[in-house]
C-alpha positions in Angstrom: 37.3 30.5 -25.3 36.8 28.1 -22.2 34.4 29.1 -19.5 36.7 29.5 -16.3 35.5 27.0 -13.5 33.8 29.9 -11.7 32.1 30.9 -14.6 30.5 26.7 -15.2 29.5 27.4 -11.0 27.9 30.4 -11.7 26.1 29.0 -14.3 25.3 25.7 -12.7 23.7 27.5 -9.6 21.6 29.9 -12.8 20.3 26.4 -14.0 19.6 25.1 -10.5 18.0 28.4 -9.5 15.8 28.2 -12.8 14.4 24.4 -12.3 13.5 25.6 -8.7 11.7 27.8 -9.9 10.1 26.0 -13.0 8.6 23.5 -9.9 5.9 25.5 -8.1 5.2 27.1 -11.5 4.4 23.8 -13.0 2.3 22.8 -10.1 0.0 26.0 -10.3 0.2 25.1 -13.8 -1.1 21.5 -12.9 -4.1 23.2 -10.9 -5.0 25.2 -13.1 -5.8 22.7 -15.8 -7.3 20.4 -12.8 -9.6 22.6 -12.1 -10.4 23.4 -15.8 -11.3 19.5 -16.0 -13.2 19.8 -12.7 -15.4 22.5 -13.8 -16.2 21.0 -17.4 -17.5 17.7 -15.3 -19.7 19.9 -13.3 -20.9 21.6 -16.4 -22.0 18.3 -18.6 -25.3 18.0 -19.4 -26.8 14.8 -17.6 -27.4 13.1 -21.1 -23.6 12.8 -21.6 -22.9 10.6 -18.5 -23.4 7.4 -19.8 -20.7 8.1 -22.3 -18.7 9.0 -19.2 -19.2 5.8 -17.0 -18.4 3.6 -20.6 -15.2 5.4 -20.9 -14.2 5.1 -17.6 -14.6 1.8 -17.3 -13.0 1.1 -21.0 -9.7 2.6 -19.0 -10.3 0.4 -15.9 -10.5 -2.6 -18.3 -7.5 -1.3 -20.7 -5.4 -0.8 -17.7 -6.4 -2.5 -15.0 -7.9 -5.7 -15.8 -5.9 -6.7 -19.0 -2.9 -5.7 -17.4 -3.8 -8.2 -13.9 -1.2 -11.1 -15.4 1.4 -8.9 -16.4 1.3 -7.0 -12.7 1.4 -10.1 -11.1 4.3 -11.6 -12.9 6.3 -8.5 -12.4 5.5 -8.5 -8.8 6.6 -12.5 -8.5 10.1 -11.6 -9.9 10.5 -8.1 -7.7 9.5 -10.7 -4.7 12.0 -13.0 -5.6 14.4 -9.9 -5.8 13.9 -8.8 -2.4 14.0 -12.0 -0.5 17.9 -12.5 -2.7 19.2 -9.4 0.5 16.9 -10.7 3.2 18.6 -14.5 2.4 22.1 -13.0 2.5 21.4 -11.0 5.6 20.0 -14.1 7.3 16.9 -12.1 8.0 14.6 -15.1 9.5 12.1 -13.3 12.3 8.8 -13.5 10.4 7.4 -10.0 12.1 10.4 -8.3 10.8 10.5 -10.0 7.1 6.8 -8.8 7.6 7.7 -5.1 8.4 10.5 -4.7 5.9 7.8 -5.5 3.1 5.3 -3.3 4.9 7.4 -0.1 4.8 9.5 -0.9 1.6 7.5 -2.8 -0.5 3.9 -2.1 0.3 3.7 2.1 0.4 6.9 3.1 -1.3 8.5 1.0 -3.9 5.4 -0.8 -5.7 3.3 2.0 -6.0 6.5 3.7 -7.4 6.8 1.1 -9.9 2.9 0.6 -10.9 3.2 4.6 -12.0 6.5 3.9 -13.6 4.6 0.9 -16.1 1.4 3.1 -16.4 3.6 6.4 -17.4 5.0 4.6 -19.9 2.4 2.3 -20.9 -0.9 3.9 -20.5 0.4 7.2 -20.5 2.5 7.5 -23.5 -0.2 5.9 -25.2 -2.9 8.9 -23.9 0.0 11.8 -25.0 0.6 10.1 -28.3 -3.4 9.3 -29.2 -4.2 13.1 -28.3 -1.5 14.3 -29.5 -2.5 13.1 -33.4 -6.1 14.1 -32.6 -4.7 17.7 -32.0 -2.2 17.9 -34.3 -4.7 17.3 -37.5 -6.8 19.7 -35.7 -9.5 16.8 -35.1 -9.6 18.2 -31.2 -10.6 22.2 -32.8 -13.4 20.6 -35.2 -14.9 18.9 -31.9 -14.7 22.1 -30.2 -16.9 24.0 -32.9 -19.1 21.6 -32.8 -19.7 22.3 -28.8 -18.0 19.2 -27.4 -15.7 20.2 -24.1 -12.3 18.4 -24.9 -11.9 18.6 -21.1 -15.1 16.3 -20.3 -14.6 14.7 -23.8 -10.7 13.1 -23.6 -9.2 14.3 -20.3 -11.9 12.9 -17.2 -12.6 9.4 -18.6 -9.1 9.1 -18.3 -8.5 11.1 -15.2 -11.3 8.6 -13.1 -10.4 5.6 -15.0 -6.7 5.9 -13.9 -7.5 6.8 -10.3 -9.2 3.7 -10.1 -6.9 1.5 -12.3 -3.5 2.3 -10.8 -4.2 1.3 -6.9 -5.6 -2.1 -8.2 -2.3 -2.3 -10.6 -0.7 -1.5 -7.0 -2.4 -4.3 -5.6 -1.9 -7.1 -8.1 2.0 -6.1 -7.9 1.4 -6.5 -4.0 -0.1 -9.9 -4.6 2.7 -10.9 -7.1 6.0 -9.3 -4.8 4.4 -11.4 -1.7 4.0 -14.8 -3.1 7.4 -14.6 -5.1 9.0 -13.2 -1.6 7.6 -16.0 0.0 8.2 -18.9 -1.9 12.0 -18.0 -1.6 12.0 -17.7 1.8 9.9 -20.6 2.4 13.5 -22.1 0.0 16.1 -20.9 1.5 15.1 -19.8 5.2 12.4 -22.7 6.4 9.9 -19.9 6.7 6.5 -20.8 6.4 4.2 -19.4 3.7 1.2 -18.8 5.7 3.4 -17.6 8.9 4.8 -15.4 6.3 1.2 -14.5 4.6 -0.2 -13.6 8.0 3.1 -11.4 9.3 2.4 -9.1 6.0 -1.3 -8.9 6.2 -0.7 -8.1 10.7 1.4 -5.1 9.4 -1.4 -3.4 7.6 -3.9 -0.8 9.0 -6.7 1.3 7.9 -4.5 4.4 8.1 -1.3 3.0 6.1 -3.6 2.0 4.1 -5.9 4.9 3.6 -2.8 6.9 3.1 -1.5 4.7 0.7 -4.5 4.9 -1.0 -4.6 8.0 -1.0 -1.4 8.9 -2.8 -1.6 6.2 -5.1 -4.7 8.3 -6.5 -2.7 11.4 -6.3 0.4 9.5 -8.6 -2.7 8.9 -11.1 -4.1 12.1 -11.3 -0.6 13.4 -11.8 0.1 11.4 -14.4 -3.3 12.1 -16.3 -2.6 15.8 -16.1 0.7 15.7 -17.2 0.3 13.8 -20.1 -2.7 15.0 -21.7 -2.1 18.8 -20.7 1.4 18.1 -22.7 -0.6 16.6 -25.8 -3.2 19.4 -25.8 0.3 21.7 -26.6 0.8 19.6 -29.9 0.8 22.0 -33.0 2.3 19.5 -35.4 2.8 15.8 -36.2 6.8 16.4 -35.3 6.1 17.6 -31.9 4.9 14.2 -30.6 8.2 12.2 -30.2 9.3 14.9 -29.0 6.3 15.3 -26.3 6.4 11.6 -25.5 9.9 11.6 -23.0 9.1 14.8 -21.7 6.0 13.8 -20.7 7.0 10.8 -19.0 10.1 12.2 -16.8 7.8 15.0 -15.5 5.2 12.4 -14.9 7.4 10.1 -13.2 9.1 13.0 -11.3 6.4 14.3 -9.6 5.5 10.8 -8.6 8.6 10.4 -6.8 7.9 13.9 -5.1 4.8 12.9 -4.7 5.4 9.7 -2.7 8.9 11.7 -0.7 6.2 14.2 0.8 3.6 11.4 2.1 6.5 9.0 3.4 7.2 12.1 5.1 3.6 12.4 6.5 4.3 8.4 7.2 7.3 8.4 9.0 8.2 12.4 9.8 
């Protein structure tokens, strides 16, 4: 029998009603295991931090440094992108080209797109690798032998990633800027350095501090999401199915994430 038009309403506003409600439940959720994480850091035993600072800076180099040329390619061609409107439009007053790639660029669509590439770069990678480990129930031998799988897999990778992904956000900066400008320079007469100098006028220590600071946010997110989802694992069949799950929530939040500070920004 076909459902009736009011009964696919009723039953759209039940599904609606149900994600709403899924949201601050997955947040708390979110804090929770944060603060699980936070307390096991508190609680290593000072021997262990070396291991800490080498894995840390194994996920700086994994996804930040090696990932520098890729970054700043991407940004050239998203540069080269965004000057195609400004061209159209006949957009030529360096100040404004300069505050159209502070406000658009710079704090809301790069750091947007740096999380998108680590989500499903890095992050697929972390949900799949723990995933295995605790599917063949290599994470439950590690606890019996008294290692925290908190201080053990999940904080390298939560400080490594708030570090990598604003310098990620900074070499797509880099890349978005020079390809921006060399088309302009092309097509509109407008100087590089004029150009250069307009961008870099725009920026402050509170944009950027608050930047900064949700970039790290977007990381952290990420981290939680993805290993909290692989630490749920019971089987070898439940990974491909963890994987895109992971990432839309990841990527999700992100966007949430960076609605509520652009609101801070520009509310």
């Amino acid at each position: 029998m076909a459902a009736t038009p009011s009964t696919r309403g009723w039953r759209s506003i039940e599904s609606l009603g149900q994600a709403t409600r899924q949201l601050p439940e997955g947040v708390l959720e979110e804090l929770d295991f944060l603060a699980v994480v936070l307390m096991s850091a508190g609680s290593m035993p000072r021997g262990e931090w070396p291991f800490l600072i080498q894995h840390v800076w194994q996920q700086i180099y994994f996804t930040a440094v090696r990932q520098a040329y890729l970054f700043t390619a991407v940004g050239a061609i998203i540069g080269v992108l965004t000057a195609f409107p400004l061209i159209v439009f006949r957009i030529e007053d360096p100040h404004l080209l300069g505050r159209i790639m502070h406000i658009m660029m710079y704090h809301q669509l790069n750091p947007i797109l740096a999380t998108l590439f680590v989500a499903g770069l890095s992050g697929a990678a972390i949900t799949a690798e723990l995933g295995e480990l605790r599917a063949n129930q290599a994470i439950e031998h590690l606890v019996a032998m008294g290692v925290n799988p908190h201080s053990f897999f999940v904080l390298p990778r939560l400080a490594g990633m708030a570090v990598s992904l604003p310098i990620l956000v900074l070499w797509l900066n880099i890349g978005v800027t020079v390809g921006a400008a060399t088309m302009l320079s092309l097509y509109q007469n407008v100087p590089p350095t004029v150009f250069f100098r307009m961008c870099l006028a725009e920026l402050n220590l509170g944009s950027l501090a608050l930047t900064g600071g949700m970039v790290v946010m977007q990381a952290i997110h990420v981290i939680l999401v993805q290993t909290s989802r692989a630490f749920r694992v019971g089987a070898y069949v439940d990974i491909p199915r963890t994987l895109p799950s992971a990432f839309a929530r990841s990527f999700i939040g992100c966007l949430i994430i960076t609605l509520l500070f652009s609101l801070v920004r520009y509310g």
